[in-house]
Structure formats: C-alpha cells, structure tokens
C-alpha positions as CSV (number, residue, x, y, z in Angstrom):
1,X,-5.8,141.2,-140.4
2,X,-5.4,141.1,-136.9
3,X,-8.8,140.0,-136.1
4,X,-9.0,137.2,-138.3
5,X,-5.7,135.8,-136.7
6,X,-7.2,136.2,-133.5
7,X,-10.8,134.5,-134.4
8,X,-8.7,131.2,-136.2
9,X,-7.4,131.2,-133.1
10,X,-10.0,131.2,-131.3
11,X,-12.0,128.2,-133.7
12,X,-9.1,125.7,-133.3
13,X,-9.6,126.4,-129.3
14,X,-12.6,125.6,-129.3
15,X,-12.6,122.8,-131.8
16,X,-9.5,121.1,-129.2
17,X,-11.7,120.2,-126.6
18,X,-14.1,118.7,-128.9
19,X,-11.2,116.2,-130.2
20,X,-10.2,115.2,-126.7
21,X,-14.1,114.6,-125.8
22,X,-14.2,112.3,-128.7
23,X,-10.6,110.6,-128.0
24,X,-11.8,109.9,-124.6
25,X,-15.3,108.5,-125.7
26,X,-13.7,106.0,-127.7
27,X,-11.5,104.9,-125.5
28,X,-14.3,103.3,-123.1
29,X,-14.8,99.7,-121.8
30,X,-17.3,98.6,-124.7
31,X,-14.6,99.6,-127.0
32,X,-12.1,97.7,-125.5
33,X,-14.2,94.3,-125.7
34,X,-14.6,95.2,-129.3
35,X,-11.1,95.5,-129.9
36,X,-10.4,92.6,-128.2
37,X,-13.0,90.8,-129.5
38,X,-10.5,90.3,-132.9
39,X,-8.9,88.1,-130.9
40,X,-9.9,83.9,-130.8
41,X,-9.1,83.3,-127.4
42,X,-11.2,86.1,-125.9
43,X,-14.4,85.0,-124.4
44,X,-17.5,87.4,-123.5
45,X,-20.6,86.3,-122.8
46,X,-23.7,87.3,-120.8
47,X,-24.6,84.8,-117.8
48,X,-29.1,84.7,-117.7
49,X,-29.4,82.8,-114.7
50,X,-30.4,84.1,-111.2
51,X,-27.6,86.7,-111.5
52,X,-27.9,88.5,-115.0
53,X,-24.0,90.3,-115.8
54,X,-21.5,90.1,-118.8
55,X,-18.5,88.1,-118.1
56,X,-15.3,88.8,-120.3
57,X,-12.3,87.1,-120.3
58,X,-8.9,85.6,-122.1
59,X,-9.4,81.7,-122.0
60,X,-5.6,81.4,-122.5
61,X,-5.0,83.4,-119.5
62,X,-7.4,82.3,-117.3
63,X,-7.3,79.3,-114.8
64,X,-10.8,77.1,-115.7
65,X,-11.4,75.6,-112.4
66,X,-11.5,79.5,-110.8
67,X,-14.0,80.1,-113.3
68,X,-16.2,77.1,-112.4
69,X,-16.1,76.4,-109.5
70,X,-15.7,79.7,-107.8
71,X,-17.1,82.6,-110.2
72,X,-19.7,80.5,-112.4
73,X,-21.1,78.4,-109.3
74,X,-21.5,81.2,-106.7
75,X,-23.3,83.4,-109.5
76,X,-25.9,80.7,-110.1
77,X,-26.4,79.6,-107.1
78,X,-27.4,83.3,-105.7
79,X,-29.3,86.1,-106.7
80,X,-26.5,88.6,-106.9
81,X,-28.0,92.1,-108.5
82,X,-24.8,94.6,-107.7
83,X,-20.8,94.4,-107.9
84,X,-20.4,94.7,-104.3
85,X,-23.2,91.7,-103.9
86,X,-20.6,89.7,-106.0
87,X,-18.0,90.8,-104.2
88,X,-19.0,89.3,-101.2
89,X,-20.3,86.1,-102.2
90,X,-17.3,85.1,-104.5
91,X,-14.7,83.2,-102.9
92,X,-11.8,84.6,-104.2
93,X,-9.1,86.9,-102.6
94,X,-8.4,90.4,-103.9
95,X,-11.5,90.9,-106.0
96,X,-11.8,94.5,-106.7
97,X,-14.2,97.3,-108.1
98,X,-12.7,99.8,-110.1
99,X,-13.6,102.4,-112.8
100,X,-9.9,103.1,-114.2
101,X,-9.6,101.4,-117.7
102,X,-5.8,101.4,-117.8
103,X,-6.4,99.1,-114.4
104,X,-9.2,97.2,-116.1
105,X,-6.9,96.6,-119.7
106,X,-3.9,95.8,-117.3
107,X,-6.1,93.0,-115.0
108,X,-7.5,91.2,-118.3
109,X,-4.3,91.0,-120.1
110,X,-2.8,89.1,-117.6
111,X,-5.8,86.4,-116.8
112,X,-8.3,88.6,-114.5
113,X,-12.2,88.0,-115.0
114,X,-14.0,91.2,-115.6
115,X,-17.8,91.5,-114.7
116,X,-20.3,93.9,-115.9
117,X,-23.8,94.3,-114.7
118,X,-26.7,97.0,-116.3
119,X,-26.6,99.2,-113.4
120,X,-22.8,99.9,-113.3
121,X,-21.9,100.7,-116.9
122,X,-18.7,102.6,-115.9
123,X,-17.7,99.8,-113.1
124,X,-16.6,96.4,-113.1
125,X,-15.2,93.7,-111.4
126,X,-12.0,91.8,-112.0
127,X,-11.6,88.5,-110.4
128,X,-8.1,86.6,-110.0
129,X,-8.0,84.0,-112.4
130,X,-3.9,84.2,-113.5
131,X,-2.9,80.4,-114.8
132,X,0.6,79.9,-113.7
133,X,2.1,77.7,-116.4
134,X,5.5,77.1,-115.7
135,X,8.3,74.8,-115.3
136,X,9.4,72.9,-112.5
137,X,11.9,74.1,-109.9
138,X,15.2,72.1,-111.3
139,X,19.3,71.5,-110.7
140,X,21.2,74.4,-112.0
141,X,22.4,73.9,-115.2
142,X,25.6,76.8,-116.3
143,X,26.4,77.2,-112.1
144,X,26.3,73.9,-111.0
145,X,28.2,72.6,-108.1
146,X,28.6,69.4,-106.4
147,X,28.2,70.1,-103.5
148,X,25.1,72.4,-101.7
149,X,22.0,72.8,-102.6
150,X,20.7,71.7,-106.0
151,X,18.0,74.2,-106.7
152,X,17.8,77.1,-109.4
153,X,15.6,79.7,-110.6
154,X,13.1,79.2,-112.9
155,X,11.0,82.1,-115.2
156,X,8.4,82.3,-112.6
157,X,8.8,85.4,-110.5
158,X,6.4,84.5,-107.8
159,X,8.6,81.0,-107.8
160,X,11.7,82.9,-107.8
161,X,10.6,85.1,-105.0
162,X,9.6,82.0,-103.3
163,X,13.1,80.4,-103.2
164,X,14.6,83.7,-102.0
165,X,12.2,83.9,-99.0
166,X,12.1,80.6,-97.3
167,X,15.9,80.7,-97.3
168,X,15.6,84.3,-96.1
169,X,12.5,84.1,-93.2
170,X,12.7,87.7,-92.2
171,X,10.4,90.8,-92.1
172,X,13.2,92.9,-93.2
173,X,13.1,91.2,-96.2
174,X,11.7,94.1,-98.6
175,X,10.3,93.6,-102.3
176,X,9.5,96.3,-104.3
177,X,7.9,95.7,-108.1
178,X,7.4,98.1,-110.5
179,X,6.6,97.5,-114.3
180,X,8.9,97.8,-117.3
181,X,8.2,97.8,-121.0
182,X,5.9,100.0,-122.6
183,X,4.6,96.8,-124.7
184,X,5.7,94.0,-122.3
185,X,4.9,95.4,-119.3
186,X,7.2,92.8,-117.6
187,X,6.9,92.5,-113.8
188,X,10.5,93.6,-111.7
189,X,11.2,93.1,-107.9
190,X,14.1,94.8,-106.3
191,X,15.0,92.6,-103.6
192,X,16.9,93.9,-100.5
193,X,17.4,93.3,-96.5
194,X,16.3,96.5,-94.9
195,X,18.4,97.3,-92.0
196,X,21.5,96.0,-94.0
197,X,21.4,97.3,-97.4
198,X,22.7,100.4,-97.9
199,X,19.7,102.8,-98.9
200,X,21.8,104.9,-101.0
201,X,22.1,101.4,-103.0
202,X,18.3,100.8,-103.0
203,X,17.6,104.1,-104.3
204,X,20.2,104.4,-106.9
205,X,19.1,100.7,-108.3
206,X,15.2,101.6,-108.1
207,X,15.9,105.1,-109.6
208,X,17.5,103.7,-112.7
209,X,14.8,101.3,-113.2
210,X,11.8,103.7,-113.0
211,X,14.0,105.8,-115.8
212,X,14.1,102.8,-118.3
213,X,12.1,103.5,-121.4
214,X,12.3,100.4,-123.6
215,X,9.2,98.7,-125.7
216,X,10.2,95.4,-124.1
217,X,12.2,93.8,-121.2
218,X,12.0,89.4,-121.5
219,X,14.9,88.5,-119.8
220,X,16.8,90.1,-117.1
221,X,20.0,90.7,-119.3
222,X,17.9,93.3,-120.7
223,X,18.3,95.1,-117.5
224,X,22.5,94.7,-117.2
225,X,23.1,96.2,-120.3
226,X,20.3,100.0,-119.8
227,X,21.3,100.1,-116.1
228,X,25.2,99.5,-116.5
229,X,27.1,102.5,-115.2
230,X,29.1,102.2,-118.6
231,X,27.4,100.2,-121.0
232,X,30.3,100.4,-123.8
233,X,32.5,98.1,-121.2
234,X,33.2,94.4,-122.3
235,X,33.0,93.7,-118.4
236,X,29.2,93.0,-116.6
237,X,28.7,95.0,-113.7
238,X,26.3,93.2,-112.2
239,X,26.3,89.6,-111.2
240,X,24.3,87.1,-113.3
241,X,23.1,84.0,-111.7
242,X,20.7,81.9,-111.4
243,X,20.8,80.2,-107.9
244,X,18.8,81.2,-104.8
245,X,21.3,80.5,-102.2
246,X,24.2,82.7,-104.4
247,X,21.7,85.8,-104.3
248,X,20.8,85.1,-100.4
249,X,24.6,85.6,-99.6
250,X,24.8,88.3,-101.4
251,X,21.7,90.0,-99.9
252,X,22.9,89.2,-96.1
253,X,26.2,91.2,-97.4
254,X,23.6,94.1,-98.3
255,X,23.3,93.9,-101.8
256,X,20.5,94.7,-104.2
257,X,19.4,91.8,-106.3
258,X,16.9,91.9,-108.9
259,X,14.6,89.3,-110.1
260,X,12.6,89.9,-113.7
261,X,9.3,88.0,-114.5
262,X,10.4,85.4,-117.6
263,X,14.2,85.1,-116.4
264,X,15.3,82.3,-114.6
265,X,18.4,84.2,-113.7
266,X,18.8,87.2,-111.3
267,X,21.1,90.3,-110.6
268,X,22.8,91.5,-107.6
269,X,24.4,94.6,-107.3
270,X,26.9,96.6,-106.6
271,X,29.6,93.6,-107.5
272,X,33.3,93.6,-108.1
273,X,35.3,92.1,-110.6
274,X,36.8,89.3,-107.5
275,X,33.1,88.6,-107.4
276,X,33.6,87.2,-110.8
277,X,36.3,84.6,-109.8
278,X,34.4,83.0,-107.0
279,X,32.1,79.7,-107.1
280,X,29.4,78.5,-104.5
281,X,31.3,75.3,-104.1
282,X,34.0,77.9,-102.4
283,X,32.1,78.0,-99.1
284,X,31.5,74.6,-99.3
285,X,34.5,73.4,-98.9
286,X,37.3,74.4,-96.3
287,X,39.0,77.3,-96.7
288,X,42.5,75.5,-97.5
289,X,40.8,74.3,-100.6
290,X,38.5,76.8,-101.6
291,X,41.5,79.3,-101.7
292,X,43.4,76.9,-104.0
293,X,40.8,76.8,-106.6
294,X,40.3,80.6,-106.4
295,X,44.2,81.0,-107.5
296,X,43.9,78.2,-110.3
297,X,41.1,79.7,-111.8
298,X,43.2,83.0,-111.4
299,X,46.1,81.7,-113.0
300,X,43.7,80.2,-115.9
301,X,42.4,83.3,-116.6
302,X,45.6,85.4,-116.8
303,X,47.4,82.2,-119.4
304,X,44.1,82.5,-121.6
305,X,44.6,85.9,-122.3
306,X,48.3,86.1,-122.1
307,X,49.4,82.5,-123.7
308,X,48.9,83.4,-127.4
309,X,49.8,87.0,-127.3
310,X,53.5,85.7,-125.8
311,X,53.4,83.4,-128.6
312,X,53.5,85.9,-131.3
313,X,55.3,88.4,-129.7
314,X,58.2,86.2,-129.0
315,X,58.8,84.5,-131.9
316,X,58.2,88.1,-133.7
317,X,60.7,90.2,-132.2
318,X,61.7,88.4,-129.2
319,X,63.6,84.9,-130.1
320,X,66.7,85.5,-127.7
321,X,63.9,84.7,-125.0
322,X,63.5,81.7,-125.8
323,X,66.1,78.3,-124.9
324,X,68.1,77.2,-127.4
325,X,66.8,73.6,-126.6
326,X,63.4,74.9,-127.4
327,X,63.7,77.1,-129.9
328,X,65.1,74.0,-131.7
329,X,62.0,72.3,-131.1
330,X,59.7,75.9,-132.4
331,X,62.0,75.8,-135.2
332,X,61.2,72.1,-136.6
333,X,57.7,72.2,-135.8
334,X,57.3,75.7,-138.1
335,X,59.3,74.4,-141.0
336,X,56.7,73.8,-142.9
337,X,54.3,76.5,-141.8
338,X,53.8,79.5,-144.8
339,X,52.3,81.8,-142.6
340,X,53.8,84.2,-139.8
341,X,52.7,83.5,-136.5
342,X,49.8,86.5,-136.4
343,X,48.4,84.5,-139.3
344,X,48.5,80.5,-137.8
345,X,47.2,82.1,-134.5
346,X,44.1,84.1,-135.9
347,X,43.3,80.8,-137.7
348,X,43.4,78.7,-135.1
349,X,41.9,80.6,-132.2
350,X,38.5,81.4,-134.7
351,X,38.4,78.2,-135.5
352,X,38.1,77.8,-131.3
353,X,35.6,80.1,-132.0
354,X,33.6,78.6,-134.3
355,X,33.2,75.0,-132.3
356,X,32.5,77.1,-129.3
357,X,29.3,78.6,-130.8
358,X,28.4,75.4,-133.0
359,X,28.5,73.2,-130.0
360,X,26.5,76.3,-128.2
361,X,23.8,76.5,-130.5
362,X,23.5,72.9,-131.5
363,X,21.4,70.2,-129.8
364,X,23.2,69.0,-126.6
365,X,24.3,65.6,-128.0
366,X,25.1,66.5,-131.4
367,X,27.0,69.9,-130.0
368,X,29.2,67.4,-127.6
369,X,29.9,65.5,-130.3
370,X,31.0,68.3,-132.5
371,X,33.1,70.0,-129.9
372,X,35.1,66.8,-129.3
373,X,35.3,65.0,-132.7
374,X,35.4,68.3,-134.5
375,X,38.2,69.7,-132.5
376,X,40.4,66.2,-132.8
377,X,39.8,66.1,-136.6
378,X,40.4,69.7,-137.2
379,X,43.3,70.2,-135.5
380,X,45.1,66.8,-136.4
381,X,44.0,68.1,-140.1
382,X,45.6,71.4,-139.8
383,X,48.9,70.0,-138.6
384,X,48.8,67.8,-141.0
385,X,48.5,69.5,-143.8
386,X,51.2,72.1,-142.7
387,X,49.1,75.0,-141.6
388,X,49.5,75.1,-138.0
389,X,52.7,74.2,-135.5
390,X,52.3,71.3,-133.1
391,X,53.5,73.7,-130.5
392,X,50.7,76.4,-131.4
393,X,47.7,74.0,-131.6
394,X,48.8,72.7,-128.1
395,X,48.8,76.5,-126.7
396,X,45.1,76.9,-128.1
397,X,44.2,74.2,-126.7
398,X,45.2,75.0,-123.3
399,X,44.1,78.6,-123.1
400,X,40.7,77.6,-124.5
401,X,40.4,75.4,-121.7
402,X,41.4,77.8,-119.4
403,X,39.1,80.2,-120.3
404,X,36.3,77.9,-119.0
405,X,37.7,77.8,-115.6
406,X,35.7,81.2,-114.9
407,X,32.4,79.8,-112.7
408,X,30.3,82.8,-114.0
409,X,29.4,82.5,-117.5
410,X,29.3,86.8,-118.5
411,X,33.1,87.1,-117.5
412,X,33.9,83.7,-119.0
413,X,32.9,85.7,-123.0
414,X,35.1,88.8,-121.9
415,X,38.0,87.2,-121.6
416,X,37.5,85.6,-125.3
417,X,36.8,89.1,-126.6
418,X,39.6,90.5,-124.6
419,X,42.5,88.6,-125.8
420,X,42.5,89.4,-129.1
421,X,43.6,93.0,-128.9
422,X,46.1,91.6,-127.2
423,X,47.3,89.2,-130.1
424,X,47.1,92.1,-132.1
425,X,49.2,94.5,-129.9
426,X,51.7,91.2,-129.4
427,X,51.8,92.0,-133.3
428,X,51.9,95.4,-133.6
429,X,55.1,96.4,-130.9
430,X,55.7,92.7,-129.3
431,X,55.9,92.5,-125.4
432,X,55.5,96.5,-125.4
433,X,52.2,96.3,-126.9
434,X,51.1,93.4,-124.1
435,X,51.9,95.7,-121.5
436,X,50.5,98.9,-123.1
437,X,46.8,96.5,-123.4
438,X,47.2,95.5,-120.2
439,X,48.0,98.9,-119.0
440,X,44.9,99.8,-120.4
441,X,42.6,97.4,-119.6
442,X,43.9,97.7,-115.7
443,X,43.2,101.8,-115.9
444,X,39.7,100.7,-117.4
445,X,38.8,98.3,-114.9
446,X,40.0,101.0,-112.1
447,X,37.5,103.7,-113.5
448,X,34.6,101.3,-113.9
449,X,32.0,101.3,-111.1
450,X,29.1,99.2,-110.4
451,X,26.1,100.9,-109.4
452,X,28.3,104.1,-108.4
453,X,30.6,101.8,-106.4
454,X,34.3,101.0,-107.4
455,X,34.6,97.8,-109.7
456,X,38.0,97.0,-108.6
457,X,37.3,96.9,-105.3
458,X,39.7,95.8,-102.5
459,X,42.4,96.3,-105.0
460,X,42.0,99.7,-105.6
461,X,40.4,101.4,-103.9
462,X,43.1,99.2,-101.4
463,X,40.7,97.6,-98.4
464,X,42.3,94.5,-96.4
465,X,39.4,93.8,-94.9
466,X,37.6,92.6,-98.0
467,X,40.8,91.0,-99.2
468,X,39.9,87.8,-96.9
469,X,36.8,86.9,-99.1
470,X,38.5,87.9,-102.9
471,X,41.3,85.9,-104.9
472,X,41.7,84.0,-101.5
473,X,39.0,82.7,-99.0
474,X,39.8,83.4,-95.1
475,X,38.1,80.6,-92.7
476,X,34.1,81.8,-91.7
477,X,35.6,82.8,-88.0
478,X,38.3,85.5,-89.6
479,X,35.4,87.2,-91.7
480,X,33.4,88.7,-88.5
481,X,32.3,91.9,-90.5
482,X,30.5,92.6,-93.8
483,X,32.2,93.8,-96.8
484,X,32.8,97.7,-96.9
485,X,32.1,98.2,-100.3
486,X,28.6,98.0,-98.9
487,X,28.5,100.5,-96.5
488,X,25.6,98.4,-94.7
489,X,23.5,99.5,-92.4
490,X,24.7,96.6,-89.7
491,X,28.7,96.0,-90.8
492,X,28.8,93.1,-87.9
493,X,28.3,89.8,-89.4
494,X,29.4,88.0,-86.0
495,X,30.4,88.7,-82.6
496,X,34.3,88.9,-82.7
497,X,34.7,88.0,-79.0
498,X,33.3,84.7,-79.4
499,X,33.6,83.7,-82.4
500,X,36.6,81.7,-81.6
501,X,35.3,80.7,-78.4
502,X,35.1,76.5,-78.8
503,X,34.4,75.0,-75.2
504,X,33.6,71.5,-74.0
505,X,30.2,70.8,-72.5
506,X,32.4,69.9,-69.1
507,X,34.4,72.8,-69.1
C-alpha cells in the first residue's frame, strides 16, 4: 500500500513538468499573432522586397507616417538580412531587440512595430510607433482663477509631465513610473524635487503604489481612494487638481505629486485640511486680500454646515434663543407649515440635492438653465403651497451657496455629506447634539493623517510657523522657510537677512 502511494506520486511528478513544457510552448510569439489576429485592427504581413521579414502591428495604435516613411522606406530601399542590420538603418530612437514576450505583448499593445525575420525565430524587433491622440492643452475648467496662468492638465501624461517641467527647469527634478492595473496597465509618475522632498515621503508614496493590486486604474481618483491612510473618511487626503502651476508650488514645498496616464488631474501629497481652503488666485493677489477671502470662505464653510442644524435645533427645544421680534416673524411664516422643522428641512435641502446633480449631469446649457429656473419655480412653489417657511427656504439658499465657496471641488461634496448628521443630531438632542457631531468630527479630523503625516496640521499638532500660509496668508517676505510638515531636505525658502533688504540703485 505504501508503494503504490509512493509510485502515484512519483507519476504526477513526472507528468508536472510535462504540463509546464506544454504551457510554456503555447505561450510563444506565433501564438500570440494568432490570438491577436481575432482582432480587425491588427495588421501582419510579410514585406518581399530587398529585405524579406514579417511585420506586425495594431493600425489603431500606430502612427502611419512612422511606418512609411521611416520603417517601410528604409526596409526597401536596403538589403537588410538581420535585426541588428535593421537596427542600424532605421531612423528611429529606442528601437530594441528582445526575446522576453511579456516585453514584446507590452510594446504592441501600446503602438510598437514588431519585426520578425527567418533567422531569429525567438527575436524581434519593436519599433516606436505610439500615436498620441489627445486633446489640446486648455483653460482650467473646476479651478479656474482670474488671474495667473491659464493652463491645465490634460489626459496625456507625457503632456502633463511637460507642463510640470518647463515651469520646473531642474535636474533634481525626479520622475519615477511604474505600472498599475493588472488589465489596464496604466502608466504612473511619482513626481518629486530631490534634495527637498523628504525621502521618507517618496518612499512611503512609491511603496503604497507598488502594493496596489486592482484590474484597472483610469483616472487618478482611483489612486486617492487604495492609497488613503483611512479610506472610510468623508475627507480626501490628498489634494486633487488639475493645474500645473498648483502642483509646482506644492513640489518646491517638498511634496510628492502624482500624475496617472488618462487623468487630466494630479495628486500631491502629504496635504492638510488648510490646504483645502486655499485658491491659486491667493498668491496672486496681495496678502491684505488674499487673507480676506481665506476667512470668507472659512466662514462659508462653517454657516453651510452649521445654518440648518441651528434652525431645527432652535425652534425644537430652544425658542427662548430667539428675539421676540423675530420669533414673531418664524411664527407667521410657519402658520401654515404641517410639518416639524426636521421634516420641511430634509425636503428642502434634497431637493438642493437633486438640482445639484441634475444640473451636474445635464448638458451645460440645459443644466444652467435647470439650476436657476428650477430652483426659482420650485421654491416659490413650495412656499406657496404651504410646505416650506419663507425664512427656511432663504437659509437653504444661503448655505447652498456657501458650500460652493470651497475652491477645491473633493472638500466642496464633504461638507454636503457632512451636514446632515448634523441636522439629524440638531433633532435628536438640539444644540447638545451639534456639539457632540462637531466634537466628533474635530477628534476625527485630529486622528486623520495624510500619507503618515498629521491632517490637521498647524492646528494640532500646534506649529506657528505654518500658520502664516493656512486660514490667513502672511506677505511672501514673512514666509522665509518651508513648511514643517515636510520635513524637507532644504527647510530655507529664502535668505532671512535680505529678504527685507529694498535699496535704491543710488544708495
């Protein structure tokens, strides 16, 4: 009994090898032309002129006028016999000879030309031939400012890298790519000044990339939500945008950005929740000015969230809060109202909502239209007819507008999401239960992190250096070091001593 164990053991040994042997002879280069031969826009062909090969390639992929003019012409005009002949006489950069088929599958997929001849069976060439077909670089379109520069990111990585590098003309520059996507196989670049980032950064940001394993990554949100330090957080933690000269501040503060083939927008990283708050038209303005805007869109922020929770809570439990000459007001503008105030203020802020995302996901003209005439009729309608208070509607109104005061779109949806718990804690214990969600969401914000780095940075942790770029903006002279969030490699941003130094060309 033993020795039969032993010899079926023995027989499916032996008979393992022979089932790799055949795995590995059907994965080979003529069965990958057969497999993609099922496809229409595949082209192979073999070229009987003066230089006899096998040319195979993806017309889709492929740029034409490489083909003819460079590849087609040179091989009939010379009598080329081997790979390394071609090689030479080609005139196209970064031809190469290779044997590995995960290379060769990689190359074709994304436009290369691939080359056979009779004497190399197991070799081949691949020849650049990627066509670029992409849109042209245009004005930014969710962060656009009136004044600086007018320029944005498009899906073209290559572009993208482009607009980082001529604003940024330094051999520090570093830009590593890697692939992600076991099916897309998208193309990543992790963007960083050496010298000034912090490498601890750079290796924690490339280290949770090479650990993704997703089937596809098209757009670099994809990335925010697998690398997040806590992805079940209604807060991004990393900053979105899609303009070059945002990410090149950012990257001469020594931060990691991160640019994904097929998204016009790009991350930088680690970021704070201040970060959130801030606009590019703040540095283009003076100080005085930009500081100003910076606490109105503060203030904005805090009445969208708080402006209907008050509302309930007060006329709930709270009505000797309010003045007698306007509670008299309150009172004759819900006469006629059948439902509590939890009830009229649900309503009304869905139906917010709901013209939010219909003039979102409508054509632009017809969602304009529906945003303005749909919020007019609507809300005249509901007064009208007794379901809503004058003084409610108005309150909705305001603190929807608010809410888009936020320059950066990602933060600009959390603090929709957010403010209902509150409305329902308003409801639930009155001002007690406002405090208790704000309580919460403070402690929250305080244990979040960004790429290991605290979120709530210079609050708490408390820093006052990097409190004279956050909810206020200090003049360009008073910020002589980078932020110490970073922990950069080169903290001096300008030379202290002369900063201030402003003398006459007779002095």
């Amino acid at each position: 009994m033993w020795k039969w164990k032993r010899k079926g053991k023995q027989k499916s040994s032996k008979q393992q090898p022979s089932n790799q042997q055949s795995t590995k002879q059907s994965d080979t280069i003529p069965k990958f032309i057969q497999v993609m031969s099922n496809s229409e826009d595949f082209v192979t062909y073999t070229l009987s002129g003066r230089t006899k090969c096998t040319i195979s390639y993806i017309k889709t992929m492929c740029d034409s006028k490489i083909l003819n003019r460079s590849v087609l012409t040179t091989l009939n005009d010379n009598h080329l016999h081997t790979l390394h002949d071609m090689q030479e006489k080609i005139p196209v950069e970064d031809i190469q000879i290779t044997k590995d088929l995960d290379v060769i599958k990689e190359k074709v997929m994304v436009g290369y030309i691939m080359l056979q001849v009779r004497d190399a069976k197991e070799e081949v060439l691949l020849i650049p031939a990627v066509s670029l077909e992409a849109r042209e670089v245009s004005v930014p379109e969710v962060e656009f400012s009136v004044v600086g520069p007018k320029e944005a990111f498009v899906e073209t990585l290559n572009t993208n890298i482009n607009l980082i590098r001529k604003r940024l003309p330094l051999p520090q520059l570093n830009i590593k790519e890697m692939n992600i996507g076991k099916v897309t196989k998208t193309r990543v670049a992790i963007v960083y000044i050496d010298g000034i980032a912090n490498q601890d950064n750079v290796d924690t940001v490339t280290q949770r990339l090479e650990d993704i394993e997703i089937d596809q990554v098209t757009d670099s949100s994809f990335i925010t939500q697998v690398i997040a330090d806590n992805s079940n957080s209604p807060f991004p933690q990393l900053l979105d945008t899609e303009r070059p000269d945002r990410v090149t501040s950012n990257l001469i503060e020594g931060k990691v950005a991160i640019l994904v083939d097929g998204s016009p927008h790009a991350l930088t990283c680690p970021t704070t929740v201040v970060e959130f708050f801030g606009a590019s038209d703040d540095y283009f303005l003076p100080w005085h000015l930009a500081t100003a805007f910076r606490l109105i869109r503060l203030f904005a922020v805090i009445f969208s969230v708080l402006s209907t929770p008050l509302y309930v809570a007060v006329l709930t439990y709270h009505h000797e809060m309010i003045p007698a000459e306007l509670m008299a007001t309150i009172v004759s503008s819900r006469s006629d109202i059948p439902f509590p105030p939890i009830l009229e203020v649900i309503v009304l802020e869905l139906t917010i909502e709901l013209l939010r995302e219909a003039g979102a996901r409508l054509p632009m003209k017809i969602g304009q239209t529906i945003g303005i005439v749909g919020g007019i009729v609507i809300g005249t309608a509901a007064v009208d007819a007794g379901l809503t208070s004058n003084v409610l509607l108005i309150i909705v109104a305001l603190s929807a507008l608010a809410s888009f005061t936020t320059p950066v779109y990602q933060i600009g949806n959390t603090i929709r999401l957010i403010r209902f718990p509150f409305i329902i804690g308003a409801q639930l214990w009155g001002l007690i239960g406002i405090s208790m969600c704000m309580v919460f969401y403070i402690g929250h914000l305080i244990k979040l992190q960004s790429i290991g780095r605290p979120f709530f940075e210079p609050l708490y942790p408390l820093r006052l250096k990097d409190l004279k770029d956050s909810f206020i903006r200090l003049p360009f002279n008073k910020q002589t070091e980078r932020p110490v969030l970073m922990r950069t490699g080169d903290p001096q941003r300008m030379n202290s001593s002369r900063v201030n130094a402003k003398r006459d060309i007779d002095e």
